[in-house]
N, CA, C and O of each residue as an XYZ file, in Angstrom:
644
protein
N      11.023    -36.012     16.952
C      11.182    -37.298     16.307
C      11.787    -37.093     14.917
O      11.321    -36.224     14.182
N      12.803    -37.859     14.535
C      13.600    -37.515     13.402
C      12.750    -38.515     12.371
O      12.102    -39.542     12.574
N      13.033    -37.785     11.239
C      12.140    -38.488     10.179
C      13.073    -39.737      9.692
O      14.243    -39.725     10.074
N      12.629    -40.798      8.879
C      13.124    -41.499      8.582
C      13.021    -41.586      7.031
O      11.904    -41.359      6.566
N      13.833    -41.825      6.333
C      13.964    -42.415      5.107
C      13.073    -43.977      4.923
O      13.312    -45.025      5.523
N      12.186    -43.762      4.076
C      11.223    -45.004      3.551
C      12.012    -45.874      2.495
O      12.378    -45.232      1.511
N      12.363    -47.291      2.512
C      12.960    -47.926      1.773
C      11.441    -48.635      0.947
O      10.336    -49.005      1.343
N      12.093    -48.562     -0.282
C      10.566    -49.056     -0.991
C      10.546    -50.302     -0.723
O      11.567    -50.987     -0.673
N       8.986    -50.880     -0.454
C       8.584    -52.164     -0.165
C       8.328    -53.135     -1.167
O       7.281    -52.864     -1.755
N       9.002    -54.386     -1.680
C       8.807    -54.306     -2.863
C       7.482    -55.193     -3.102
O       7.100    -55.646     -4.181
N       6.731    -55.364     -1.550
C       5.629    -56.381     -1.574
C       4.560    -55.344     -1.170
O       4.856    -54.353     -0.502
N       2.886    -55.691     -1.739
C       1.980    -55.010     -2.070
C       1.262    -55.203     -0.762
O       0.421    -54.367     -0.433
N       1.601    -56.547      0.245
C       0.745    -56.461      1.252
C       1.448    -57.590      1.974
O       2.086    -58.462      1.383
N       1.230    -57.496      3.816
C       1.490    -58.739      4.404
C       1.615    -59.700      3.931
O       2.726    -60.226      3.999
N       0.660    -60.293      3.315
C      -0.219    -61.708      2.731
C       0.729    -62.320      1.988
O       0.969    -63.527      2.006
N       1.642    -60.939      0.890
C       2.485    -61.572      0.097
C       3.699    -61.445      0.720
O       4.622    -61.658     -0.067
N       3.973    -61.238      1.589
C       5.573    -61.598      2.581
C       5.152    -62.869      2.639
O       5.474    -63.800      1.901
N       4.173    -62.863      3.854
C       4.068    -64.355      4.327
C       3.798    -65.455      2.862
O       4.372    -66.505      3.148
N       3.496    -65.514      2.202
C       2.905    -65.883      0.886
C       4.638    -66.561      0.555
O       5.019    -67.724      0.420
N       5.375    -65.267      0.514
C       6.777    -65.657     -0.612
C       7.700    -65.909      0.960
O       8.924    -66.023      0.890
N       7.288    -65.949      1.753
C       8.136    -66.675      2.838
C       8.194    -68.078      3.584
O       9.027    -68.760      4.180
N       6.295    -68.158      3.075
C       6.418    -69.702      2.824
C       6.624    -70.857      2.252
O       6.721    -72.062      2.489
N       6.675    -69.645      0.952
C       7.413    -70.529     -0.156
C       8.630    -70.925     -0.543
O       8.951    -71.881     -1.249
N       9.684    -69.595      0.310
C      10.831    -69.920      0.263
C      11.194    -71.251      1.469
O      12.154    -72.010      1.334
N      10.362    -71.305      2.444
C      10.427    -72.295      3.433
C      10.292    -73.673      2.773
O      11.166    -74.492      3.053
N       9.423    -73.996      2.029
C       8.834    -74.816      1.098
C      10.447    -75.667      0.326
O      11.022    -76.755      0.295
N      10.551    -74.427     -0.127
C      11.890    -74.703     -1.437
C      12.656    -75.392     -0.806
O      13.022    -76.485     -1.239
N      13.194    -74.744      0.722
C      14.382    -75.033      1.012
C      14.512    -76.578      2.040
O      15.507    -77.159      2.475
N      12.847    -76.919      2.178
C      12.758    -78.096      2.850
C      12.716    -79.110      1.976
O      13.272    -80.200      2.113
N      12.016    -78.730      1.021
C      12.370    -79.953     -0.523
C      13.802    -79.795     -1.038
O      14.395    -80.695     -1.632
N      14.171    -78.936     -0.847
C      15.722    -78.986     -1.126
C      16.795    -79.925     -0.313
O      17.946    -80.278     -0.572
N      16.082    -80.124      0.570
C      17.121    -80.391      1.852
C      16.739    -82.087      1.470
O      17.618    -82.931      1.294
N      15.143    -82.392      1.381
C      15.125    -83.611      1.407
C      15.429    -84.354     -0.033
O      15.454    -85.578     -0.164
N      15.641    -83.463     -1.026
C      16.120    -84.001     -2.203
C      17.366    -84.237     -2.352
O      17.861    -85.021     -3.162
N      17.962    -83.515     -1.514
C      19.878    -83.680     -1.380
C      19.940    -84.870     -0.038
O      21.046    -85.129      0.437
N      19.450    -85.137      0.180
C      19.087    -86.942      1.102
C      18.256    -87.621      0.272
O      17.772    -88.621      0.802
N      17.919    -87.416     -0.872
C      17.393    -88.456     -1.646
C      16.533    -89.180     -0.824
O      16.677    -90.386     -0.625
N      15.306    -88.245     -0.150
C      14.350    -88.431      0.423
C      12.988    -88.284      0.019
O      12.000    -88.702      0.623
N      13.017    -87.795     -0.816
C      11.017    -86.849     -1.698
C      10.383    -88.127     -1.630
O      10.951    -89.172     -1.946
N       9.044    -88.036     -1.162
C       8.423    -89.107     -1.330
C       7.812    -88.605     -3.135
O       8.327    -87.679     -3.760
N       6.583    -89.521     -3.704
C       6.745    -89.343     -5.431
C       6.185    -88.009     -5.591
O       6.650    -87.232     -6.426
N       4.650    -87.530     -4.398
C       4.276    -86.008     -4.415
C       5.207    -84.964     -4.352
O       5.127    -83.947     -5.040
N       6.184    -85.224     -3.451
C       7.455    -83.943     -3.156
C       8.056    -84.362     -4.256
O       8.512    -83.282     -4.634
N       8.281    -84.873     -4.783
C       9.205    -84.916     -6.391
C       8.076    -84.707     -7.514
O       8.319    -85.598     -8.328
N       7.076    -84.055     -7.925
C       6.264    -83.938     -8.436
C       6.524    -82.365     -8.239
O       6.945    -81.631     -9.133
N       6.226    -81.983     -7.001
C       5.772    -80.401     -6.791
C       7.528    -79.909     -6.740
O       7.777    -78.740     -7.036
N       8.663    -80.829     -6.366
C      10.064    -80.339     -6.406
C      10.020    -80.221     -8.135
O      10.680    -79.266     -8.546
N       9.547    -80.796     -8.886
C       9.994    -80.650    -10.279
C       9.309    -79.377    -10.632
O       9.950    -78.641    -11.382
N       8.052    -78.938    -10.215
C       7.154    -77.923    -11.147
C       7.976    -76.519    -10.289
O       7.790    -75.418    -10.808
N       8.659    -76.563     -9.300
C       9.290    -75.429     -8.196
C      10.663    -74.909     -8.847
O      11.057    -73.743     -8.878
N      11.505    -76.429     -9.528
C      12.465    -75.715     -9.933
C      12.191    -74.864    -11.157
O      13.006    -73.975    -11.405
N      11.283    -75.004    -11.848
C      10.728    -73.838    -13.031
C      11.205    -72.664    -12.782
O      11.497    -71.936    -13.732
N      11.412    -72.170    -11.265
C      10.350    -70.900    -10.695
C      11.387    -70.195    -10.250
O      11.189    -69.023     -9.929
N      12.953    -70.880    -10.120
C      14.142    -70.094     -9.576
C      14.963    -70.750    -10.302
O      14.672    -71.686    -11.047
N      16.408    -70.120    -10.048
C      17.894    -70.069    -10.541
C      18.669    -71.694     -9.376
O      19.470    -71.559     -8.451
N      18.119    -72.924     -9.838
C      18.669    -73.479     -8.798
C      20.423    -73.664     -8.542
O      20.868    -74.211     -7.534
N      21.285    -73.110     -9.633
C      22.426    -73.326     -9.273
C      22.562    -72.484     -8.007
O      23.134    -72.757     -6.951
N      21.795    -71.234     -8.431
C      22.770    -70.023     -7.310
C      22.369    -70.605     -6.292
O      23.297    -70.837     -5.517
N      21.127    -71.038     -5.853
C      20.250    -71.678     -4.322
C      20.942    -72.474     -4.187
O      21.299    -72.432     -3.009
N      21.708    -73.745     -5.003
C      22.304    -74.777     -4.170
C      23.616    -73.995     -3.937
O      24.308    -74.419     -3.012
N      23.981    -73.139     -4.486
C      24.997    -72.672     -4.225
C      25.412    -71.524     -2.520
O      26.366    -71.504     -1.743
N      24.108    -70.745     -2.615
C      24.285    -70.255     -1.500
C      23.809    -71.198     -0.060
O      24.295    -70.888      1.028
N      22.942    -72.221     -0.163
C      22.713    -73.274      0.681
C      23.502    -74.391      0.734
O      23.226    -75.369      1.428
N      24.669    -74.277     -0.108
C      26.299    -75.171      0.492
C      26.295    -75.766      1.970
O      25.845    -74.939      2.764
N      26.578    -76.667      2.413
C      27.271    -76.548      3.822
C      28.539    -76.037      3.819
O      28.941    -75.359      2.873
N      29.291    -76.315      4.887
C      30.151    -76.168      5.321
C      31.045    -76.785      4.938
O      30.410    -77.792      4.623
N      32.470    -77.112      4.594
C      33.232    -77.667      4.458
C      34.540    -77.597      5.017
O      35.007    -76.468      5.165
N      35.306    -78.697      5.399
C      36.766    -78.841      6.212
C      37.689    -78.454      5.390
O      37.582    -78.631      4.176
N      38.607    -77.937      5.891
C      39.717    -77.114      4.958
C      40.929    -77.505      5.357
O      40.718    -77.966      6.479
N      42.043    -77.603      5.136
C      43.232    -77.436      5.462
C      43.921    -77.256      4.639
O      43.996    -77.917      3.604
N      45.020    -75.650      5.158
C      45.486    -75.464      4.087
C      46.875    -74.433      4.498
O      46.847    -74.205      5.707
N      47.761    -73.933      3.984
C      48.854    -73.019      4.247
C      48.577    -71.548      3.528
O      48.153    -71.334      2.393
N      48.994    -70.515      4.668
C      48.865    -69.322      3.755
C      50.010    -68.727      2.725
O      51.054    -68.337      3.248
N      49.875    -68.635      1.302
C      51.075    -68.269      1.072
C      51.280    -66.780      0.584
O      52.337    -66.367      0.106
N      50.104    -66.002      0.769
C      50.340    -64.564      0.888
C      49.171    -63.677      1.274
O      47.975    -63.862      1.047
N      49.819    -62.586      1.962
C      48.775    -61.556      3.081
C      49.163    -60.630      3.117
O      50.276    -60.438      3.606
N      48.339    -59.544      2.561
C      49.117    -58.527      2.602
C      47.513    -57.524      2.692
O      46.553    -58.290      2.608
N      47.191    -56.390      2.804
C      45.778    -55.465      2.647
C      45.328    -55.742      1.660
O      44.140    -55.435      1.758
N      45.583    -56.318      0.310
C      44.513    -56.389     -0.509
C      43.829    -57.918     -0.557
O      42.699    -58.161     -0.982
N      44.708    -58.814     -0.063
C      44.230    -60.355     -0.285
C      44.707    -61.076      0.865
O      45.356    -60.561      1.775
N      44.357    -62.308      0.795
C      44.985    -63.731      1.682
C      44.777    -64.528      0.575
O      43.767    -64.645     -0.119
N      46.215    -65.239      0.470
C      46.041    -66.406     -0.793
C      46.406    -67.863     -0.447
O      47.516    -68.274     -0.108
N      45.902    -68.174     -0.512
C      46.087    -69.998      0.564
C      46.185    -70.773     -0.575
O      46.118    -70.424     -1.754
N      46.375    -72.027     -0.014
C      46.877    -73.075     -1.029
C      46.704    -74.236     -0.211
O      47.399    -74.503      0.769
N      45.614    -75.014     -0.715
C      45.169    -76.174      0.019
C      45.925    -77.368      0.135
O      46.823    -77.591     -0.676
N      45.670    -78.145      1.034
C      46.433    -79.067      0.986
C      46.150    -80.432      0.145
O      46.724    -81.514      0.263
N      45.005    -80.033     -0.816
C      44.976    -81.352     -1.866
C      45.462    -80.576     -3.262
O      45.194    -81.073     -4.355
N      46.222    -79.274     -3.141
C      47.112    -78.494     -3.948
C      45.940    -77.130     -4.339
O      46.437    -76.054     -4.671
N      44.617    -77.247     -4.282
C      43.638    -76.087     -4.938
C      43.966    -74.515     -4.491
O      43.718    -74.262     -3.312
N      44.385    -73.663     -5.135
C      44.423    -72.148     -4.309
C      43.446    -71.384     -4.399
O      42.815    -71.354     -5.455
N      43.113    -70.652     -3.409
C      42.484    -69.575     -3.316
C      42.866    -68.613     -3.140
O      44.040    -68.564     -2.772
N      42.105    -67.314     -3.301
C      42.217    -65.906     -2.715
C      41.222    -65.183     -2.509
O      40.252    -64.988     -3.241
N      41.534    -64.638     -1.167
C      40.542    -64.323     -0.699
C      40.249    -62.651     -0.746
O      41.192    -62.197     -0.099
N      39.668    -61.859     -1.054
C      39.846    -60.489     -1.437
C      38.628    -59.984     -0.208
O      38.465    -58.777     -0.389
N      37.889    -60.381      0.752
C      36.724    -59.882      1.498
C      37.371    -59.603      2.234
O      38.442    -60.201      2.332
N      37.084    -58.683      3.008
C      37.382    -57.746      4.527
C      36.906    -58.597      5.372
O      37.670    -58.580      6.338
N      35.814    -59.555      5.598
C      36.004    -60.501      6.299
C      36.734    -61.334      6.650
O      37.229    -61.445      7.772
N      36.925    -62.199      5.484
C      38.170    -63.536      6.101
C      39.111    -62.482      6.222
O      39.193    -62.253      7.429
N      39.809    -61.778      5.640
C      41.276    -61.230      5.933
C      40.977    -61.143      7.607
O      41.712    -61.743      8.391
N      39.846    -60.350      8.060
C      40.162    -60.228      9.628
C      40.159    -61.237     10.145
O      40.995    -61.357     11.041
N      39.124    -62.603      9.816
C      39.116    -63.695     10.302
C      41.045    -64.560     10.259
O      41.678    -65.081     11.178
N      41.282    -64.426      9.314
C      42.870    -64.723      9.592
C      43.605    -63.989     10.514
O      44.375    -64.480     11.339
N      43.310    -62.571     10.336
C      44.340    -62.086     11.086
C      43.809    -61.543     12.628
O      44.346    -60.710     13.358
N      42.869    -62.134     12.790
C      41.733    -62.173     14.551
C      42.752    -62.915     15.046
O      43.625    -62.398     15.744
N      42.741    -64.566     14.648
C      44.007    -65.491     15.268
C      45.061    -65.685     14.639
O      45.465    -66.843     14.536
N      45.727    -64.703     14.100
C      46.747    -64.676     14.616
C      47.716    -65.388     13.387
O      48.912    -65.670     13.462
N      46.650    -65.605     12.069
C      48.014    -66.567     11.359
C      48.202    -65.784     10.089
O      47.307    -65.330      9.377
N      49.316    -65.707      9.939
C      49.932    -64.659      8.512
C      50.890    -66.006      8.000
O      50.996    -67.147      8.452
N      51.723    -65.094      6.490
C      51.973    -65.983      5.905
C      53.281    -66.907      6.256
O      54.337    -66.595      6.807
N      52.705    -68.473      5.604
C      53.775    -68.996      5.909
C      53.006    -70.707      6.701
O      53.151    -71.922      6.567
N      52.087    -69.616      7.616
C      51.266    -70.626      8.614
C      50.285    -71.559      7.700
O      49.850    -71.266      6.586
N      50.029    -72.822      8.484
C      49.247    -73.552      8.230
C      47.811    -73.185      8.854
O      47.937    -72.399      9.793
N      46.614    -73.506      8.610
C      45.548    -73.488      9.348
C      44.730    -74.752      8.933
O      44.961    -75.560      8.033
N      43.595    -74.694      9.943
C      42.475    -75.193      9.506
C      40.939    -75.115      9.768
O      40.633    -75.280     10.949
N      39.966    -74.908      8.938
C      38.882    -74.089      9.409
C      37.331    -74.857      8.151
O      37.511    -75.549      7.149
N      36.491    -74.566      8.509
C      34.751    -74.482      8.076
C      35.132    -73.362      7.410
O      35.855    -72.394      7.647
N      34.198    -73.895      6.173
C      34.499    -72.516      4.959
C      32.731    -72.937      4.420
O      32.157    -74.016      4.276
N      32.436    -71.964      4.296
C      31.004    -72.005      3.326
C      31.201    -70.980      2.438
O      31.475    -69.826      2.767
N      30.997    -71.584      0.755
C      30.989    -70.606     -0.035
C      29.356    -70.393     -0.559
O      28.562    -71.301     -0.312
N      28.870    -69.127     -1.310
C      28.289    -68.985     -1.736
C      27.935    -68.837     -3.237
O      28.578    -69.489     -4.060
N      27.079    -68.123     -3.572
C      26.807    -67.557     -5.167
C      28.184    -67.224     -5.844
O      28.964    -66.578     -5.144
N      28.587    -67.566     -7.085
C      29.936    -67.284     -7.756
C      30.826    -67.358     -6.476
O      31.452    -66.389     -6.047
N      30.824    -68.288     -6.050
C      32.182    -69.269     -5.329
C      32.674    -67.607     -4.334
O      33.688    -66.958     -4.590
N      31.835    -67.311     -3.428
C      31.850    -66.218     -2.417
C      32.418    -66.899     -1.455
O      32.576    -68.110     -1.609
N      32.692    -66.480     -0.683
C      32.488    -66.770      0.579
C      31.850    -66.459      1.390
O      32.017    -65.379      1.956
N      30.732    -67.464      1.772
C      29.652    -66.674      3.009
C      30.151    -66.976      4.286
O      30.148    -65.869      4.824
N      30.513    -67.659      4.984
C      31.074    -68.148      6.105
C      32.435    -69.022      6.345
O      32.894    -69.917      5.635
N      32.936    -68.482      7.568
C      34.197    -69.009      7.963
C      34.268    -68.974      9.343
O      34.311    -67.947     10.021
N      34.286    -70.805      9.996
C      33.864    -70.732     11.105
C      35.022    -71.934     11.971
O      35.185    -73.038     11.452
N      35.724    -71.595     13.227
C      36.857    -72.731     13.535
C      37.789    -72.375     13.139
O      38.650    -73.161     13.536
N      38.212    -71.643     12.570
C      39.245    -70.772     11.840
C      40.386    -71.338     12.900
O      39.989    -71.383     14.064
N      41.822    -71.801     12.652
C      42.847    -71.998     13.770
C      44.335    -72.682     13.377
O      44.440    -73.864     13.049
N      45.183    -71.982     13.441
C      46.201    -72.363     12.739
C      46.655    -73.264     13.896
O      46.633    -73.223     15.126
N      47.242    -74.424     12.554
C      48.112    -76.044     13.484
C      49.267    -75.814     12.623
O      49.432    -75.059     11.664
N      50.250    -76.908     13.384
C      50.898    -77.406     13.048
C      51.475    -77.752     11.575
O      50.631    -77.267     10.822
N      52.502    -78.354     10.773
C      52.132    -78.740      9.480
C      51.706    -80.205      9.190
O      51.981    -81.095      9.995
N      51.053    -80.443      8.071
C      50.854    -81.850      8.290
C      52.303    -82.676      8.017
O      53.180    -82.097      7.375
N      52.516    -83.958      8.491
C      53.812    -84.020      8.907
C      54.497    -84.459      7.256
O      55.675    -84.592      6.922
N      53.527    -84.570      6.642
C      54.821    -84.442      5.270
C      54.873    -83.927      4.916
O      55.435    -84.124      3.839
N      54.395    -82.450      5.205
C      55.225    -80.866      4.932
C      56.121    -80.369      5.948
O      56.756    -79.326      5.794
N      56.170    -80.886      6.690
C      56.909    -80.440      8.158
C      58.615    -80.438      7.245
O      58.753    -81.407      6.500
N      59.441    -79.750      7.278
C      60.501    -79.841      6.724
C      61.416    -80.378      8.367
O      62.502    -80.951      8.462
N      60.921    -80.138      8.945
C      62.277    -80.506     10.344
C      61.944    -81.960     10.761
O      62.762    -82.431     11.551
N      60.767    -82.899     10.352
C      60.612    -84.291     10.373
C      61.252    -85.021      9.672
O      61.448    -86.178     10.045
N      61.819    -84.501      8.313
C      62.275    -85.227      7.398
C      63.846    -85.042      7.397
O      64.586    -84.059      7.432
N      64.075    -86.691      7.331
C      65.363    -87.102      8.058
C      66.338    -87.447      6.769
O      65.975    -88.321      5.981
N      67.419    -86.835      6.597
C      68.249    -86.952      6.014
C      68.493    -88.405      5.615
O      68.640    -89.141      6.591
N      68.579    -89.046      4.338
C      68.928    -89.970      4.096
C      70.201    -90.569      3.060
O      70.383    -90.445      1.849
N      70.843    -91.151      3.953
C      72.408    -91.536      3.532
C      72.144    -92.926      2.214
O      71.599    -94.027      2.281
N      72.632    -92.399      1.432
C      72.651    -93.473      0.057
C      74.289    -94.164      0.265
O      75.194    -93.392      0.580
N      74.519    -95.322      0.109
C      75.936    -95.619      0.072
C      76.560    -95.797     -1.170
O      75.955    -95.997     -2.223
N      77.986    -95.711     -1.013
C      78.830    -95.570     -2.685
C      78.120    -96.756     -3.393
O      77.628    -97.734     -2.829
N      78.141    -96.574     -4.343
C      78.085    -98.023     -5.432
C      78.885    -97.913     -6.335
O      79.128    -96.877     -6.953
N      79.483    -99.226     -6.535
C      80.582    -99.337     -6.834
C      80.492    -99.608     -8.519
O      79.698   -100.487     -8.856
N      80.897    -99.238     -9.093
C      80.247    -99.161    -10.559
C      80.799   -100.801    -10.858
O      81.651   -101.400    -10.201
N      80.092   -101.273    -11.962
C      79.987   -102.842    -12.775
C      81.027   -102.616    -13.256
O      81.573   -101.537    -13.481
N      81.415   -103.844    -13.473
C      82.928   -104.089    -14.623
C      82.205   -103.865    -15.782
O      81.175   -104.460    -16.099
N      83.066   -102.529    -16.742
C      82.332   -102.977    -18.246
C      81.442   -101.491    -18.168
O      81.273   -101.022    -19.293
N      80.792   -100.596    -16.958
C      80.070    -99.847    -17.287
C      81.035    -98.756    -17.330
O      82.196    -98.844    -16.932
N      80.453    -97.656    -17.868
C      81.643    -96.445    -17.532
C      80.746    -95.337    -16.772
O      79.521    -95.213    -16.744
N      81.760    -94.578    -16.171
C      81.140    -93.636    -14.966
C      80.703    -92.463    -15.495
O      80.200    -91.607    -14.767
C-alpha cells in the first residue's frame, strides 16, 4: 500500500465541517432570496448580522448567473481569444479553458458566436456553456447590405460647386 501525502485539515473536527457547511448553505439561500427581494423581516434581520461575517462582493460575484452573449472573435492565437461584443464591450480571454471551449467548435477569428458565460471573483471566468458560432447579426452581415444609388443633384442657381 503506497503511502499517501496528508493535506492539512484546516477543520478541528466533523462538527465543524458540517457546522461551516451549513452555514455556507444558510448564506447562499438568503442570498438567493434577497436577490428576489423575498426575506421575510427575520431573514433580513439574520441576512444583515451574516453579511458582517464575509466579503459579499466576491460571493455575489462568484454566485453570478449565467449570462447571454453575443459576440465576434477578433483575435486567437495560444496566448488569448479576444472578442468584442455585440453591444461594443471587449474581452480577453487568457484561460486554457475557454480558448479550448472556442476552439472544441470550431470558431477562430473573424467568426461570430453565441454562448452562457458565468464570470466569477475579479471578473474570471467560471463557466462557459452553449458555446456555438452563428451567423452575423444581419447589420453586420456585409453581403446583406445593398448598395445604394444617390441621384445627381443638380446644383441651385446662385450656389457654387
Amino acid at each position: 500500500m503506497k503511502e499517501r501525502e496528508v493535506k492539512e485539515w484546516p477543520f478541528g473536527s466533523r462538527q465543524q465541517v458540517n457546522e461551516e457547511a451549513l452555514r455556507t448553505a444558510r448564506i447562499e439561500y438568503l442570498y438567493r432570496r434577497a436577490q428576489d427581494d423575498a426575506l421575510t423581516e427575520n431573514e433580513k434581520k439574520e441576512w444583515a448580522a451574516l453579511l458582517k461575517t464575509f466579503d459579499y462582493a466576491e460571493f455575489s460575484q462568484e454566485h453570478s448567473p449565467h449570462h447571454f452573449a453575443i459576440g465576434r472573435v477578433t483575435a486567437f492565437n495560444e496566448h488569448f481569444v479576444a472578442v468584442e461584443y455585440l453591444e461594443g464591450d471587449k474581452e480577453r480571454f487568457r484561460s486554457q479553458y475557454v480558448k479550448d471551449a472556442f476552439a472544441a467548435v470550431g470558431i477562430v477569428k473573424g467568426d461570430w458566436f453565441e454562448m452562457e458565460i458565468q464570470h466569477g471573483a475579479r471578473r474570471r471566468v467560471k463557466s462557459v456553456k452553449n458555446l456555438v458560432r452563428i451567423s452575423p447579426p444581419e447589420e453586420f452581415d456585409l453581403s446583406k447590405i445593398k448598395a445604394v444609388t444617390v441621384p445627381h443633384q443638380h446644383p441651385i442657381e446662385g450656389e457654387q460647386q
